[in-house]
C-alpha positions in Angstrom: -28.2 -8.3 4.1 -29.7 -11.6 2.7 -32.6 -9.4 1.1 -30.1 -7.2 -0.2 -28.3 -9.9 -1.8 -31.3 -11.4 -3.2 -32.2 -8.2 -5.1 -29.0 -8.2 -6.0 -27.7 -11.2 -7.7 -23.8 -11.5 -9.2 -22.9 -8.2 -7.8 -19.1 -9.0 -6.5 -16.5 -6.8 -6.2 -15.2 -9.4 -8.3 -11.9 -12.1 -7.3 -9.8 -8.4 -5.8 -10.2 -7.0 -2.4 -8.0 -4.2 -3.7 -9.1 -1.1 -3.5 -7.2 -0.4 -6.3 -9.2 -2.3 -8.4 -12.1 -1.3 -7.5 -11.9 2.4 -7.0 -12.2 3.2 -10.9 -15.0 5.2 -12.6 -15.6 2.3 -14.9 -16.4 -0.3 -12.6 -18.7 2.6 -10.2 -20.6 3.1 -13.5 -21.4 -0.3 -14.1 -22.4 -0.7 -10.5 -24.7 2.6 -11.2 -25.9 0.8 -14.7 -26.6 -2.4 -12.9 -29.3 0.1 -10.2 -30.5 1.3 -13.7 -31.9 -2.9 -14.0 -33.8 -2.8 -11.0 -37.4 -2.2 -10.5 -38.4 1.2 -9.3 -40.3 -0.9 -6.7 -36.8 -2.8 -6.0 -34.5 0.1 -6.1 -36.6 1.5 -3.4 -36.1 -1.3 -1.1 -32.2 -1.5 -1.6 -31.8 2.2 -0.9 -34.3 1.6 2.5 -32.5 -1.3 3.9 -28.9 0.1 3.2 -29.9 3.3 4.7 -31.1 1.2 7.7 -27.7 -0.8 7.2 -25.5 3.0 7.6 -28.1 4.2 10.0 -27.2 1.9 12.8 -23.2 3.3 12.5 -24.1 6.9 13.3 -24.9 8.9 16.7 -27.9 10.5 16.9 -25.9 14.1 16.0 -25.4 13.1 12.6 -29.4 14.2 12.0 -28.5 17.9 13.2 -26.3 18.8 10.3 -26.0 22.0 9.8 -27.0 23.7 6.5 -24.9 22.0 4.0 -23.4 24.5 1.6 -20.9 23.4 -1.4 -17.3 22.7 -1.0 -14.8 24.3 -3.7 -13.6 22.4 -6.2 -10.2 23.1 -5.3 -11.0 21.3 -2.4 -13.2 18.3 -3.7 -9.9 17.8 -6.3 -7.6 17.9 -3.3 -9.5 15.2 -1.5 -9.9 13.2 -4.9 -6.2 13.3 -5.2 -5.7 12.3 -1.5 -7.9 9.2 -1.7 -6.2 7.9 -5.2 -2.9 8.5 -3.9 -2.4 7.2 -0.7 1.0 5.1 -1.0 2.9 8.6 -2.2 4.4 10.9 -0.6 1.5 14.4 -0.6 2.5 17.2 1.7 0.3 20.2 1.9 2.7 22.1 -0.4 1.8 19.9 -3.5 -2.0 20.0 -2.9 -1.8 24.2 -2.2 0.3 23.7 -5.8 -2.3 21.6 -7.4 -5.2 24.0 -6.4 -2.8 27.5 -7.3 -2.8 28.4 -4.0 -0.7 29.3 -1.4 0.0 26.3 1.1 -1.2 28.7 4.4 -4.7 29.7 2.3 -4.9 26.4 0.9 -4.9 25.0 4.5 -7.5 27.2 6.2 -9.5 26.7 3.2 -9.6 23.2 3.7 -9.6 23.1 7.5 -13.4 25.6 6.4 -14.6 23.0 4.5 -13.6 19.4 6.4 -13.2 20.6 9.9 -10.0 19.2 9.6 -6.3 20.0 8.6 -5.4 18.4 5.1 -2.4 16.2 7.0 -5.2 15.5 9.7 -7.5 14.3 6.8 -4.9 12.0 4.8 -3.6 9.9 7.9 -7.4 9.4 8.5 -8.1 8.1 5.0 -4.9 6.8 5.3 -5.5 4.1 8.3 -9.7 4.0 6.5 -7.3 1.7 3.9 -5.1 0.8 6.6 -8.3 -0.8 8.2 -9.6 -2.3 4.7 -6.6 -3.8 4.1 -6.4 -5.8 7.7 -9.5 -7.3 7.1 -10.0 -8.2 3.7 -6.3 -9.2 2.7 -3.4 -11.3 4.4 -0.5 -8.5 3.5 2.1 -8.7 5.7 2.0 -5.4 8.1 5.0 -4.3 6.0 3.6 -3.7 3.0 -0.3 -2.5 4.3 2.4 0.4 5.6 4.0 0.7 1.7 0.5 0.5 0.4 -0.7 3.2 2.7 2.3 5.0 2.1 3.2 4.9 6.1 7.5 5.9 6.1 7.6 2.8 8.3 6.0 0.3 9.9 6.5 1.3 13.3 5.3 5.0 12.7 2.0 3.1 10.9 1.9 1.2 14.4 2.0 4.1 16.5 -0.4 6.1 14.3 -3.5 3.2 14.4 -2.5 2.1 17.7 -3.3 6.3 18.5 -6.4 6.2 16.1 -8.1 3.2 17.0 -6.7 2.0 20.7 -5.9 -1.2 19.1 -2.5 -2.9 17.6 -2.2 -3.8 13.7 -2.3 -7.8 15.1 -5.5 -7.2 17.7 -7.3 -5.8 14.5 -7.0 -8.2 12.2 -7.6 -11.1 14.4 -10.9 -9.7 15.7 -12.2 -8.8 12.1 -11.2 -12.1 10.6 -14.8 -13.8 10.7 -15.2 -10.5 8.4 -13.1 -12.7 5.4 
């Protein structure tokens, strides 16, 4: 990580751990303008050490992929709209009504391309930010449920408890060194 830094220098997320903030095409296309600065030589080293970084996070069956083939853009929108709109309220109806699409189509089409169920695959990206939040702000559990858009606390409690074996308090506390 320290080399990484090094080659690297004043690239912050800036004073926001917010996704929020951060999840915008103009700040990713500075990042990707910033890459454009490096070296060849440097660039090169980066991408080897962060592949190394990722590599250490996935099984051995992650190198067996099958064949990858192109996902609709129906689908890719669906997913976009998923991730940038968390805290609302998106039922498989709108996103079927979004792609022109009937909701039971929409859903096997989806379930085709992600292996999972559209409502699957939001309460998963769902607690993802759920998780980010924990660790990188001190919101009250309250509101990491509004932001996340959980219907209530406790049903955001049962649902990571069920994801990730562990309560909203056990995770924070053992990825606070991560602050």
């Amino acid at each position: 990580m320290k080399r990484i830094l090094d080659l690297n220098p004043n690239r912050t997320l800036g004073s926001t751990y917010d996704p929020r903030d951060y999840e915008k095409t103009d700040i990713l296309k500075g990042f990707q303008d910033l890459n454009n600065l490096l070296r060849p030589s440097e660039f090169i080293e980066v991408s080897g050490l962060l592949l190394q970084l990722i590599s250490r996070f996935m099984g051995a069956e992650t190198f067996f992929m099958e064949e990858r083939r192109a996902i609709p853009s129906k689908i890719l929108d669906a997913i976009y709209f998923m991730q940038t709109n968390l805290r609302t309220n998106i039922t498989v109806e709108k996103l079927a009504a979004r792609a022109s699409q009937h909701p039971d189509y929409f859903s096997r089409l989806f379930l085709k391309n992600t292996g999972e169920r559209p409502l699957a695959f939001l309460q998963a990206k769902r607690i993802e930010r759920v998780q980010l939040l924990l660790v990188t702000t001190d919101y009250p559990f309250y509101r990491i449920a509004e932001e996340t858009g959980f219907e209530s606390l406790s049903y955001l409690s049962r649902v990571f408890r069920k994801q990730t074996g562990q309560t909203l308090g056990a995770y924070r506390k053992q990825h606070e060194a991560v602050k």
